[in-house]
C-alpha positions as CSV (number, residue, x, y, z in Angstrom):
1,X,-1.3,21.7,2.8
2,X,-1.9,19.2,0.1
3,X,0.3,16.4,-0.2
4,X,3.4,16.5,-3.1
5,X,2.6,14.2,-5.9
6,X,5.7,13.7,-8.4
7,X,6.1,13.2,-12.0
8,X,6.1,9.6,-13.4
9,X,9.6,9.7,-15.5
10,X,11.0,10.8,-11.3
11,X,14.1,8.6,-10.9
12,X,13.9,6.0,-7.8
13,X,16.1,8.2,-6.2
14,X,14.5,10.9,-5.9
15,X,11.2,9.3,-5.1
16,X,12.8,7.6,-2.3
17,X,14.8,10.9,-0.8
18,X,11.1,12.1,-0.7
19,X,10.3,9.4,1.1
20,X,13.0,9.1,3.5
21,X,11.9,13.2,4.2
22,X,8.1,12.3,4.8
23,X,7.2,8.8,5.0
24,X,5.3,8.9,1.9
25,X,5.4,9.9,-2.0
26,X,3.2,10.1,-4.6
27,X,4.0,9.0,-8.1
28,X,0.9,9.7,-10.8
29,X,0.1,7.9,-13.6
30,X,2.4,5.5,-13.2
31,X,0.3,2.3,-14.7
32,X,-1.7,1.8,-17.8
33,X,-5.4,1.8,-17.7
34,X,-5.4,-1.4,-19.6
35,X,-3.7,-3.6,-16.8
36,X,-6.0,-2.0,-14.0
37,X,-9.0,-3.0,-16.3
38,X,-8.0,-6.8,-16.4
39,X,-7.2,-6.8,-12.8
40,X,-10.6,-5.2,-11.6
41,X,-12.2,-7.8,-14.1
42,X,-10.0,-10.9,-12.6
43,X,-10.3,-9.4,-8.9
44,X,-14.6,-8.7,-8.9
45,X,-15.3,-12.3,-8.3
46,X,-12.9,-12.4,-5.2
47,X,-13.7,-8.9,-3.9
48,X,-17.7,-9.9,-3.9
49,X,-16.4,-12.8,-1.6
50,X,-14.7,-11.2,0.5
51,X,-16.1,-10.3,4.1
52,X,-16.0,-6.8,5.6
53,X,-14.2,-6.2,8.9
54,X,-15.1,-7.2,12.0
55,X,-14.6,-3.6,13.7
56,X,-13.9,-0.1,13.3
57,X,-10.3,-0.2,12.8
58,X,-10.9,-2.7,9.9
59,X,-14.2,-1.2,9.0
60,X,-16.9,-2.6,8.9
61,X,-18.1,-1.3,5.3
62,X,-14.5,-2.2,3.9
63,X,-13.3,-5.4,2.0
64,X,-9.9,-6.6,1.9
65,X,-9.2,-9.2,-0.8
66,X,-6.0,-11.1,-0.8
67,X,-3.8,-13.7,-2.9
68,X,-3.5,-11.3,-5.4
69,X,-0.5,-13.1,-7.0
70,X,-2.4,-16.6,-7.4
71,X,-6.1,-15.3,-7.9
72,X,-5.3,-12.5,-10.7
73,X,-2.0,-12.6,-12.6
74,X,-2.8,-8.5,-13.4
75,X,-1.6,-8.2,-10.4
76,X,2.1,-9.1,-11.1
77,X,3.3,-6.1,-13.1
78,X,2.2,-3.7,-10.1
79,X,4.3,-6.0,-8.2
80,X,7.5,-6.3,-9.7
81,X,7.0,-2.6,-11.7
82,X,10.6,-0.9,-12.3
83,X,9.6,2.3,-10.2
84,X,8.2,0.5,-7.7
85,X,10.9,-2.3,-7.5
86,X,13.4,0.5,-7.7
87,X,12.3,2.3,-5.0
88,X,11.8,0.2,-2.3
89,X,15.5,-1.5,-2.9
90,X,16.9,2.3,-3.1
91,X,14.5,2.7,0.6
92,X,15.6,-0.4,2.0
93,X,19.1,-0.9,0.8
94,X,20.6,-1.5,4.3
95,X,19.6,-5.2,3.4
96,X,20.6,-7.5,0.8
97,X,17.3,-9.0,0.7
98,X,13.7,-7.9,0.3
99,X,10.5,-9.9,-0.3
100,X,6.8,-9.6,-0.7
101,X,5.1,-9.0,2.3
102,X,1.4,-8.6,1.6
103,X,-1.1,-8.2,-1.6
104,X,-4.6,-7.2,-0.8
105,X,-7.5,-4.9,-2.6
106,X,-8.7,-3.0,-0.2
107,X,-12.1,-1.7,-0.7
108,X,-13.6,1.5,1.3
109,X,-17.8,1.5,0.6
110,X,-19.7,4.4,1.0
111,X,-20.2,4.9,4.4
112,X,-17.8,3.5,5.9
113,X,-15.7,6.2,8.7
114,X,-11.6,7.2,9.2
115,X,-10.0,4.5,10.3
116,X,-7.5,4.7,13.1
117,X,-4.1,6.1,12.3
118,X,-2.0,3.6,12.9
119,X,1.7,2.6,11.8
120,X,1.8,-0.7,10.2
121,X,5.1,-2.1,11.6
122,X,2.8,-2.7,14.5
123,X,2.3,-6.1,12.5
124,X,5.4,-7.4,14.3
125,X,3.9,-7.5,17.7
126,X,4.4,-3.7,18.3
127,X,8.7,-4.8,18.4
128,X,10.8,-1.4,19.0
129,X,12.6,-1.3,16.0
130,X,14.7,2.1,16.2
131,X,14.0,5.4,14.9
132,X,16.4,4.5,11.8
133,X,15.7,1.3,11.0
134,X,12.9,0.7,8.2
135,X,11.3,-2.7,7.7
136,X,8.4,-1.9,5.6
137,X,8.2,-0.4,2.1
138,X,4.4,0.0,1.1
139,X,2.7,0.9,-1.8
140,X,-1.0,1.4,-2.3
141,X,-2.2,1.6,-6.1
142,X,-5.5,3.8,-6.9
143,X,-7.9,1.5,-8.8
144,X,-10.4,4.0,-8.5
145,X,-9.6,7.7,-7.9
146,X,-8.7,8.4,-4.5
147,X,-10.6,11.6,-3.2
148,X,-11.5,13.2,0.2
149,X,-15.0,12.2,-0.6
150,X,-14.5,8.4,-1.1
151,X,-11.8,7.6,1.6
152,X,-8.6,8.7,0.4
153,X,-5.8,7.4,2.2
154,X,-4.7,9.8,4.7
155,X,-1.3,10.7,5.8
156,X,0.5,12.8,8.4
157,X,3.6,13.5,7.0
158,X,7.1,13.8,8.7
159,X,6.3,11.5,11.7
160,X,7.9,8.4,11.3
161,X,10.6,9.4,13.7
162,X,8.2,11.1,16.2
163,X,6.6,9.6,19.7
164,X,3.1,8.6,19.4
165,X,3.1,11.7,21.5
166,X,4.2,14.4,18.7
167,X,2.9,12.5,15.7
168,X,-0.7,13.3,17.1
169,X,-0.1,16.9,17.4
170,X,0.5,16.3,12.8
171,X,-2.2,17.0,11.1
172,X,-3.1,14.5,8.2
173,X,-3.7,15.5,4.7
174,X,-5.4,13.1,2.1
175,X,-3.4,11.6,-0.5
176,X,-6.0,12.4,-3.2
177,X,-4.8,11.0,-6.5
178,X,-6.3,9.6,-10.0
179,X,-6.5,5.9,-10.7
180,X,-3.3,4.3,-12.1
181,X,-1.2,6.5,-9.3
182,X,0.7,4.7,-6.9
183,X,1.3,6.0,-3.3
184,X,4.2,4.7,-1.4
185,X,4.8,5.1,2.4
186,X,7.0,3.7,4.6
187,X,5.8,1.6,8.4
188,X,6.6,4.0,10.8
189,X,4.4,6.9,8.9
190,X,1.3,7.3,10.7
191,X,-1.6,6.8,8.1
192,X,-5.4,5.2,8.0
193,X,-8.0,4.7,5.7
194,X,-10.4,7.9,4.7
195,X,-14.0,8.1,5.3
196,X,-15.8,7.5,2.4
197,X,-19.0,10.1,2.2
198,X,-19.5,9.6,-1.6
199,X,-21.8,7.1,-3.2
200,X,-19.0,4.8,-5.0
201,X,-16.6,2.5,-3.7
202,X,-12.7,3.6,-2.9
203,X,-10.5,0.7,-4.5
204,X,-6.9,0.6,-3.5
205,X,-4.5,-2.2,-4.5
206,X,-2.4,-2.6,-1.2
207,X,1.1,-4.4,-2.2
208,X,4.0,-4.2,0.4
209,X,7.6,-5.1,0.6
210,X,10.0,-5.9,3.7
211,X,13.1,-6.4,4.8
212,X,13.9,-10.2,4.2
213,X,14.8,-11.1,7.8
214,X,11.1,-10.5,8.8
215,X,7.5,-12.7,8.6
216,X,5.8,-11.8,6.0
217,X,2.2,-10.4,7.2
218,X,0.8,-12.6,4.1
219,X,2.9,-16.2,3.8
220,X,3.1,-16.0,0.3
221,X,4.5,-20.0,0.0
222,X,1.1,-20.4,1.3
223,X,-1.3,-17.9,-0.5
224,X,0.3,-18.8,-3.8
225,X,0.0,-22.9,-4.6
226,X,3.2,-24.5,-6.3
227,X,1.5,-25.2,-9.0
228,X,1.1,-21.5,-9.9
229,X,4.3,-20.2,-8.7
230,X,5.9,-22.4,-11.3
231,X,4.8,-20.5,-13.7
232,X,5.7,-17.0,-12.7
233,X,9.1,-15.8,-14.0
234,X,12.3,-15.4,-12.1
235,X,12.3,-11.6,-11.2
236,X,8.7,-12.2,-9.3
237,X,10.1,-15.4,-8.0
């Protein structure tokens, strides 16, 4: 069954009850073509740098490309959009405090495989956090189209409350959607990486929020210089 994909005028609300349900929603068309443009343009120099993984898990025929905030200022309004903003303080509002946890462009080339599912809260040393209690708010932005061909992310839906156990016996659906969508899922959803059997590249932009008690997976006081964060305005700040 394919994944839900909501309207882009869906209150915060409603996107977040969905994702309470499932551990995921999908928003489309929630971005202008104009800001991915720039960011593409400000990120290629970065993303050509950048080093594939060292493994399977991180794939070995995918890039991750980070400092987003510092390296490419088209970056920011994905960060601090009002749907997304909305959402994760609607998700996470048993805290009075979130903050940016990681920005990356992740980039799946052709022929790379499925990565693991995995849940990403696992970035905490694998700590027990209970059943109820969410940490994470993610988002991953389609720079390109995300399809089953090129490494969609996939999802299996419903098993953030579920043993390792059950969650395996979910299947997983791809969250196929066109560039300028945004996909958010929470850290307990089990979810990986798509294997990319087309002959372009899969370009996500992975931004993601936590509580504000918690290390951030990317120290952003490091990853963006004081001279630059001077400059940002208050609500990114």
């Amino acid at each position: 069954m394919a994944l839900t994909t909501l309207a882009p005028d869906t209150p915060v609300t409603e996107i977040r009850d969905h994702l309470r349900t499932h551990g995921y929603a999908i928003v489309a068309d929630v971005v202008a073509p104009e800001i991915l443009d720039r960011l593409e343009e400000e990120a290629a120099p970065f993303v050509e740098a950048s080093a594939a993984g060292r493994d399977a898990y991180d794939g070995q025929h995918t890039r991750r490309t980070g400092q987003l905030i510092a390296r490419c200022p088209a970056s920011r309004p994905l960060v601090v959009h009002p749907t997304v903003v909305g959402t994760v303080r609607a998700f996470l509002d048993h805290v009075t405090a979130i903050q940016l946890h990681l920005t990356q462009i992740i980039s799946i080339e052709p022929g790379e495989s499925a990565q693991k599912l995995h849940r990403d809260q696992m970035a905490f040393d694998f700590f027990p956090f209970p059943a109820d209690y969410h940490v994470q708010c993610n988002t991953m932005w389609a720079l390109t189209d995300f399809t089953v061909e090129n490494g969609a992310t996939r999802i299996a839906p419903g098993t953030s409350a579920m043993s390792d156990a059950d969650a395996a016996e979910v299947g997983v659906e791809a969250a196929e959607m066109a560039r300028g969508s945004v996909l958010f899922y929470d850290g307990k959803v089990l979810h990986g990486g798509g294997a990319n059997l087309s002959d372009g590249v899969r370009r996500g932009v992975n931004i993601t929020y936590a509580v504000g008690w918690v290390r951030q997976e990317e120290n952003q006081y490091l990853a963006c210089p004081p001279e630059v964060a001077r400059t940002l305005d208050d609500d990114l700040l």
